[in-house]
DRENVEX-765761 format. One record per residue: residue in three letters; residue number from 1; x, y, z of N, C-alpha, C, O in turn. Coordinates in steps of 0.02 Angstrom, whole numbers. Example, Ala and Ser with C-alpha at 12.3 -4.5 7.8 and 13.67 -1.06 7.14 Angstrom:
2
  aa   i   n_c1   n_c2   n_c3  ca_c1  ca_c2  ca_c3   c_c1   c_c2   c_c3   o_c1   o_c2   o_c3
 ALA   1    660   -284    390    615   -225    390    660   -165    390    712   -166    423
 SER   2    642   -112    354    684    -53    357    645      2    394    670     57    402
END
This chain:
201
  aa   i   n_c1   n_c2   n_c3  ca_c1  ca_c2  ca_c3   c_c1   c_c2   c_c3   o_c1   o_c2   o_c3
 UNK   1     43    -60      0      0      0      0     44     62      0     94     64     37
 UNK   2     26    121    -47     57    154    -50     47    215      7     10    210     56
 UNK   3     92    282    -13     94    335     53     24    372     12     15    375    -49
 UNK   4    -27    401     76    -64    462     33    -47    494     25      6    496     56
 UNK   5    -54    532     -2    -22    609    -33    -80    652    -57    -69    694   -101
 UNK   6   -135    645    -35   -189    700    -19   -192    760     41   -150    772     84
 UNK   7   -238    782     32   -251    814     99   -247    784    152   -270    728    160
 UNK   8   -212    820    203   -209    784    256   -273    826    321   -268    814    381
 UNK   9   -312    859    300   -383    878    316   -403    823    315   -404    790    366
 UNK  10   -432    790    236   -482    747    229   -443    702    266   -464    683    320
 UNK  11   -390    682    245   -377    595    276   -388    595    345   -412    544    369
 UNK  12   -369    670    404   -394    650    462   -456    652    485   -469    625    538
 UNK  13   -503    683    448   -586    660    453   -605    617    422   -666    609    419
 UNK  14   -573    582    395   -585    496    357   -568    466    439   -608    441    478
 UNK  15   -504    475    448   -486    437    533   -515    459    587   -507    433    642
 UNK  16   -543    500    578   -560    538    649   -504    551    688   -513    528    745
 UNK  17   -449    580    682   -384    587    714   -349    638    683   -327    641    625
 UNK  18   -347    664    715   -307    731    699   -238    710    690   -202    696    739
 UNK  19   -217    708    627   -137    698    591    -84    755    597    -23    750    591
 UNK  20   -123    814    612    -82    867    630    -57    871    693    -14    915    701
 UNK  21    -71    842    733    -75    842    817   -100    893    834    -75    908    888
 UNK  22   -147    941    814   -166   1006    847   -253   1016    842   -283   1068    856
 UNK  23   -296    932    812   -348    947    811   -380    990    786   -441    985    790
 UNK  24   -349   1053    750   -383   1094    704   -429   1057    645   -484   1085    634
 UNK  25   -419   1019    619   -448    965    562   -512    943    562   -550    940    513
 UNK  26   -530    919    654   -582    908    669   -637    936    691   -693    913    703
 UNK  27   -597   1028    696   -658   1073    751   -705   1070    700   -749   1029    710
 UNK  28   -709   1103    644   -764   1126    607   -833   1072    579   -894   1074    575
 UNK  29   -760   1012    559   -822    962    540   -779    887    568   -729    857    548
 UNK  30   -826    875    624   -783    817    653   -831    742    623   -870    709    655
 UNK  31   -812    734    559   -872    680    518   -814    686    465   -779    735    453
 UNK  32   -812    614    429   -802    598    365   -815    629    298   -870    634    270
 UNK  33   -741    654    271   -768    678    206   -810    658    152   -832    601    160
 UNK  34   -823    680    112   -870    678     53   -953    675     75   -966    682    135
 UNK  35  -1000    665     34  -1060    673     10  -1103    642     66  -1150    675     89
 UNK  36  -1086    568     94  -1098    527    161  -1070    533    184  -1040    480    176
 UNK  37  -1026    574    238   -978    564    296  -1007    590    337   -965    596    381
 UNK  38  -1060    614    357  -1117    608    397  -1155    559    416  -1169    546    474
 UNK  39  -1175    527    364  -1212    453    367  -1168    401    400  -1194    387    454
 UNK  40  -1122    372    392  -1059    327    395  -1058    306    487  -1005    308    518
 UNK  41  -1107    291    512  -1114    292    580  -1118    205    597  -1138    187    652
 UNK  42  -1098    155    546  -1101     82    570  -1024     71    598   -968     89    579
 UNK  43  -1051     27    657   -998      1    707   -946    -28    640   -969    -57    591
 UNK  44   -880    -15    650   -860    -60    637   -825   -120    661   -816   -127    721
 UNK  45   -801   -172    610   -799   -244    649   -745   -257    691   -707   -213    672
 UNK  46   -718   -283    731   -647   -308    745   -598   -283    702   -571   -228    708
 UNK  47   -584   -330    654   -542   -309    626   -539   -237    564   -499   -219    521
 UNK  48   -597   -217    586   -589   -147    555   -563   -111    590   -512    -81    574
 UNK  49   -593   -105    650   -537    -60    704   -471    -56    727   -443     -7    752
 UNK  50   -443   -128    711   -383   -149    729   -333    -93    657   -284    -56    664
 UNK  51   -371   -110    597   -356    -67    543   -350     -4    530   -312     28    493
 UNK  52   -395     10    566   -408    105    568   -337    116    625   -300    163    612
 UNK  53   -326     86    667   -293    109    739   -205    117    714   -161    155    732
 UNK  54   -209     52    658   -154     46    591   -142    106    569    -88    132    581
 UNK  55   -171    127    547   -197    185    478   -174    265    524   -134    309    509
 UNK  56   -209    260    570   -194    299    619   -121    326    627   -101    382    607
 UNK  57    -86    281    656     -6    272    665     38    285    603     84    325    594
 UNK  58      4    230    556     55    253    493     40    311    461     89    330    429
 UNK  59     -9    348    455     -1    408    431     16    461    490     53    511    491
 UNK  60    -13    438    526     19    500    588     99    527    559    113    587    556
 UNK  61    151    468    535    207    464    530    229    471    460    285    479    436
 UNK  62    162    465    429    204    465    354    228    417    331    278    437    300
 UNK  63    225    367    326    266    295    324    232    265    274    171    272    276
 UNK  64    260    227    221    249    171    186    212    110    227    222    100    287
 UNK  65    169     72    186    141      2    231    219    -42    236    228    -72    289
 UNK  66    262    -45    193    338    -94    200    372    -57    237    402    -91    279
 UNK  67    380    -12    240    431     27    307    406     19    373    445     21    421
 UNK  68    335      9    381    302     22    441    310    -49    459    354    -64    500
 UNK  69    264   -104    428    272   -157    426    367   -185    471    374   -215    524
 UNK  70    424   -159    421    485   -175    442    495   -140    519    534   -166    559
 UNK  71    466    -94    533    495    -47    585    453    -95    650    485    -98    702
 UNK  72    387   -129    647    348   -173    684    377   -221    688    378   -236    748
 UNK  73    420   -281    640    444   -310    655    506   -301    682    532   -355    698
 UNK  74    549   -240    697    595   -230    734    596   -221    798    642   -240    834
 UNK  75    529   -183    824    493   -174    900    486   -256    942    500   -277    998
 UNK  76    453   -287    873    437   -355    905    494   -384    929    475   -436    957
 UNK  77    549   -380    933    618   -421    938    639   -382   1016    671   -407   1062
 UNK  78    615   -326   1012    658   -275   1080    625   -293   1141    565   -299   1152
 UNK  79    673   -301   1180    642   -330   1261    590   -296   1263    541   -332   1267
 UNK  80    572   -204   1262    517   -154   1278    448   -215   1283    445   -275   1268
 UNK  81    410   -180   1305    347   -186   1279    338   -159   1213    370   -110   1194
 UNK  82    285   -196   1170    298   -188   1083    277   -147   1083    316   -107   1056
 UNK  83    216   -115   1105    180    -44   1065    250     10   1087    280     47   1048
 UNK  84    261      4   1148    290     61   1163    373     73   1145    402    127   1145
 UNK  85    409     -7   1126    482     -6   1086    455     20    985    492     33    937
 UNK  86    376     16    987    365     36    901    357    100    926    408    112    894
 UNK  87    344    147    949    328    202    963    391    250    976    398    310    968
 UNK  88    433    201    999    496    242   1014    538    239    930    567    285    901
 UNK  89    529    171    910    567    174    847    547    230    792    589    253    753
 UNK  90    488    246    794    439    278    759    469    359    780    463    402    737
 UNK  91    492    373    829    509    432    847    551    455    861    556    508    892
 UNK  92    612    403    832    711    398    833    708    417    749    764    428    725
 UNK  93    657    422    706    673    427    653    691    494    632    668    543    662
 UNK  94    732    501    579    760    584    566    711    641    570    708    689    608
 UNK  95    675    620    516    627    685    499    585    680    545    557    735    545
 UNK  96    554    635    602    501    660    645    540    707    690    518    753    723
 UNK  97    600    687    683    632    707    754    679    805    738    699    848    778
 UNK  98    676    802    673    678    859    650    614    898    662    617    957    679
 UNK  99    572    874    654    505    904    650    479    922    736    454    972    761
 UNK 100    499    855    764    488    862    855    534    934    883    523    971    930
 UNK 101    574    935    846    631    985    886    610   1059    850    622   1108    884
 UNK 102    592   1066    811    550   1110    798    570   1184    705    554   1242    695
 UNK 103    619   1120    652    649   1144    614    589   1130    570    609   1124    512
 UNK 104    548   1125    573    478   1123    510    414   1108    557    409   1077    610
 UNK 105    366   1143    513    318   1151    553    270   1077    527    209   1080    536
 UNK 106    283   1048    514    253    983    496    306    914    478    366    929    472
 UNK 107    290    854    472    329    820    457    349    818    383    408    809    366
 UNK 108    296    826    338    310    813    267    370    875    264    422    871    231
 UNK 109    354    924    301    417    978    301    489    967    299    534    983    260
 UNK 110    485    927    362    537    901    371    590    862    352    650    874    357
 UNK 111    541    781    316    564    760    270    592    802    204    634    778    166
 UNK 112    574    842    198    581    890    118    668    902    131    716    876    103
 UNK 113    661    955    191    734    967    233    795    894    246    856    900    244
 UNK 114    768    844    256    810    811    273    844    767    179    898    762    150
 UNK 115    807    755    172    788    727     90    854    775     49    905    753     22
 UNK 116    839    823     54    886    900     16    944    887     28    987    888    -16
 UNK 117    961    865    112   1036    870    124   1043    945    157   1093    980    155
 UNK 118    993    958    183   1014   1029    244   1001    990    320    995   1029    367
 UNK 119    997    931    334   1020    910    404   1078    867    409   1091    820    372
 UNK 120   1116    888    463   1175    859    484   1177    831    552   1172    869    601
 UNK 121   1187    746    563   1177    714    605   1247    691    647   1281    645    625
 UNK 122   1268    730    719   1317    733    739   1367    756    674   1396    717    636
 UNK 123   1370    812    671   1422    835    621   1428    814    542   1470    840    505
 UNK 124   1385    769    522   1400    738    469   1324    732    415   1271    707    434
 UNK 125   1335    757    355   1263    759    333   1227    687    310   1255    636    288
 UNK 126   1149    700    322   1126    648    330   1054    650    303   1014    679    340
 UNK 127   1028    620    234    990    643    182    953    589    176    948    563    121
 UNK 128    924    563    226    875    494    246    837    491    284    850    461    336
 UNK 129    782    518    274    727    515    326    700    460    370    654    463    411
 UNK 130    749    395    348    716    361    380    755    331    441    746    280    474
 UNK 131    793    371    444    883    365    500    852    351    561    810    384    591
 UNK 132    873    311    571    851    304    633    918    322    689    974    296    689
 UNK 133    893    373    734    961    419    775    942    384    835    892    349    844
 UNK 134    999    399    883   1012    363    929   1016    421    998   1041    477    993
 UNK 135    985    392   1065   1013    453   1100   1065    466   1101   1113    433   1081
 UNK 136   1062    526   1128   1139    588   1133   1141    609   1054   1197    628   1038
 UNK 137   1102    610   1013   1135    610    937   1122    686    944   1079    712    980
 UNK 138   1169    720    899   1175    799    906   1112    828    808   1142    809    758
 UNK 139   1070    850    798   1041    880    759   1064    948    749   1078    985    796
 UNK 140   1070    968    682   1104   1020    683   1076   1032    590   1066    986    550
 UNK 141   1068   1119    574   1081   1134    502   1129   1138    475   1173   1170    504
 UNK 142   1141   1108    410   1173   1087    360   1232   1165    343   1289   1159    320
 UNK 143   1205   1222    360   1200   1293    322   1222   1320    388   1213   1290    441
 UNK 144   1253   1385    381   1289   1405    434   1216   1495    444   1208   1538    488
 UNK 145   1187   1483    383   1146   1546    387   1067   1518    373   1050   1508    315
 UNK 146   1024   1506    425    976   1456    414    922   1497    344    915   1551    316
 UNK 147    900   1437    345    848   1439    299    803   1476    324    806   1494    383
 UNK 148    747   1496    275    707   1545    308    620   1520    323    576   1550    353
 UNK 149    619   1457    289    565   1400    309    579   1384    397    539   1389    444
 UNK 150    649   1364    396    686   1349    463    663   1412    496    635   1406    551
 UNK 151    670   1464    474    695   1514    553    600   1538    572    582   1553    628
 UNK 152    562   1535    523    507   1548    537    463   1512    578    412   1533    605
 UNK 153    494   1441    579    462   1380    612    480   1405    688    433   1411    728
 UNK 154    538   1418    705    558   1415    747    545   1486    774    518   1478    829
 UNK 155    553   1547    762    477   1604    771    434   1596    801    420   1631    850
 UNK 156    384   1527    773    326   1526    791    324   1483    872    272   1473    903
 UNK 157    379   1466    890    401   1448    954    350   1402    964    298   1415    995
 UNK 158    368   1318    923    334   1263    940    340   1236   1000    375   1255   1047
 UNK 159    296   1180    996    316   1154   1073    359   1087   1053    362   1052   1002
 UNK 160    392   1086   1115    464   1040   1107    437    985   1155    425   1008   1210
 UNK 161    425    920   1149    413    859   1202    487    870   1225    535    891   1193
 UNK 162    482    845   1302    538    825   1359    588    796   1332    646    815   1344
 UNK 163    575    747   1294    635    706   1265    681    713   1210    712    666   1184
 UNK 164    685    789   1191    725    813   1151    759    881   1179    729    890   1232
 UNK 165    793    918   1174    813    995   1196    849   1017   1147    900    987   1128
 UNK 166    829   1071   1123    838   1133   1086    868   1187   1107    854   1213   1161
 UNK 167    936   1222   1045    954   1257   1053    930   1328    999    968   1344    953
 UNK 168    872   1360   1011    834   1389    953    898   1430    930    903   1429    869
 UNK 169    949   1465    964    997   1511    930   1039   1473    872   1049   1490    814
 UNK 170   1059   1415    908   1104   1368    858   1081   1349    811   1121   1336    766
 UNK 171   1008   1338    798    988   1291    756    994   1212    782   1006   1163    746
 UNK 172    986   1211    838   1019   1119    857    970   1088    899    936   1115    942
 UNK 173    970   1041    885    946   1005    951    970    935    964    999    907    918
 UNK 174    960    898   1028    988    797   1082    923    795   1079    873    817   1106
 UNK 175    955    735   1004    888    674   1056    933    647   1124    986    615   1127
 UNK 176    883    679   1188    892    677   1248    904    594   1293    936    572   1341
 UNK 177    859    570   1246    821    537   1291    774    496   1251    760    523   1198
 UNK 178    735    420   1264    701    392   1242    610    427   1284    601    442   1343
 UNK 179    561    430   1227    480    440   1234    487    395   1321    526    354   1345
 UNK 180    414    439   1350    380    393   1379    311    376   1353    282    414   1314
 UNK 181    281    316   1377    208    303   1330    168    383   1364    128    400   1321
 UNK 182    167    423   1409    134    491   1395    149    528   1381    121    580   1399
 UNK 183    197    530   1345    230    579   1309    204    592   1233    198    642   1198
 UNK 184    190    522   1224    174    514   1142     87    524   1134     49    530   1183
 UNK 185     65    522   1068     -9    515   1030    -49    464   1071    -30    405   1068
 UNK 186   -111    482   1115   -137    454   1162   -210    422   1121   -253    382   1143
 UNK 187   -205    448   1073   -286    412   1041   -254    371   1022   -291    322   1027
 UNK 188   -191    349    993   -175    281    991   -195    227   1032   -198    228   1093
 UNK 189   -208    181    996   -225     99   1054   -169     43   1027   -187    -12   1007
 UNK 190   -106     62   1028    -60     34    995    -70    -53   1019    -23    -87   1000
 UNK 191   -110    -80   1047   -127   -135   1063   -161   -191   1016   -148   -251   1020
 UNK 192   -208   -159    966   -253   -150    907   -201   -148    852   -216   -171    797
 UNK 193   -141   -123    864   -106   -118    781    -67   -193    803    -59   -239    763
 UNK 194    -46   -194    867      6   -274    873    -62   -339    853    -50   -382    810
 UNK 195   -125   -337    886   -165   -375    864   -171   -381    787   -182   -437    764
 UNK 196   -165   -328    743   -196   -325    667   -120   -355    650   -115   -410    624
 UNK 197    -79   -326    662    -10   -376    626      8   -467    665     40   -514    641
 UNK 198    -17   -463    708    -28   -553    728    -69   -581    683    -56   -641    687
 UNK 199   -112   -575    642   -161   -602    605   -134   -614    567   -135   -671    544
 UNK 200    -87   -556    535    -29   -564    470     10   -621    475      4   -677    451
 UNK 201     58   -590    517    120   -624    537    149   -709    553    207   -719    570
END
């Protein structure tokens, strides 16, 4: 299955989940796009939910169904508890973690930035969004005179989760530290996505 690349309005009133993390998506019309997304009120089954809770996660992140898929079977192997070693893997990755620290105001942003070759990971450039960084890893711009996508993001003085720290003058930021499960996306039922990939698997 491929990535959407629509609106990310509609797709989070298709999910009922705000993909932006800021719930703007849902104030106005918290119902399913198009013509019936009003109507669309049947339970769904087991394994529909287990699907949606899927759907949820991987777009939250942007992710391919084979990347996501690979990144689940890597959680499954880690002593953690699974939802919460996929959740962490999910949020060691470059561009979220560009995006967490506050150098784009969205993820697709971020990816764009990292993709280009304007992030540098501990000193060294690093043009793979799907990097998975390690704590203590140092984030830093590529450019000694930031970008101006960059400096505006950071203007708008996002909010930074605990487990990263920012240096807004430098342009920098440590991954600090590994997520805690309240730290992260709470409408998740990451319980429902390990059930929907056991069926697979």
């Amino acid at each position: 299955m491929s990535k959407y690349v629509g609106s990310k309005w509609k797709q989070s009133r298709h999910l009922n989940f705000s993909l932006l993390e800021t719930g703007d998506e849902l104030k106005k019309r918290a119902y399913g796009p198009g013509q019936h997304g009003q109507d669309r009120k049947r339970k769904p089954s087991e394994y529909g939910a287990q699907l949606a809770e899927k759907q949820k996660l991987r777009e939250l992140y942007n992710i391919n169904e084979r990347q996501f898929r690979r990144l689940f079977l890597i959680a499954k192997k880690e002593k953690t508890v699974t939802g919460l070693a996929f959740f962490r893997i999910l949020e060691s990755r470059l561009d979220n973690l560009v995006y967490r620290m506050g150098f784009s105001r969205t993820r697709a942003g971020a990816r764009q930035l990292v993709n280009h070759g304007h992030i540098k990971v501990n000193g060294k450039k690093v043009d793979i969004a799907s990097y998975l960084c390690n704590v203590g890893d140092v984030i830093t711009l590529k450019e000694e005179s930031p970008l101006k996508v960059v400096k505006e993001s950071f203007e708008g003085k996002p909010t930074v989760p605990a487990y990263v720290t920012v240096d807004a003058e430098k342009f920098a930021g440590t991954f600090a530290r590994l997520p805690e499960r309240n730290e992260l996306p709470k409408d998740i039922n990451e319980a429902m996505i390990i059930e929907y990939y056991n069926r697979l698997l």
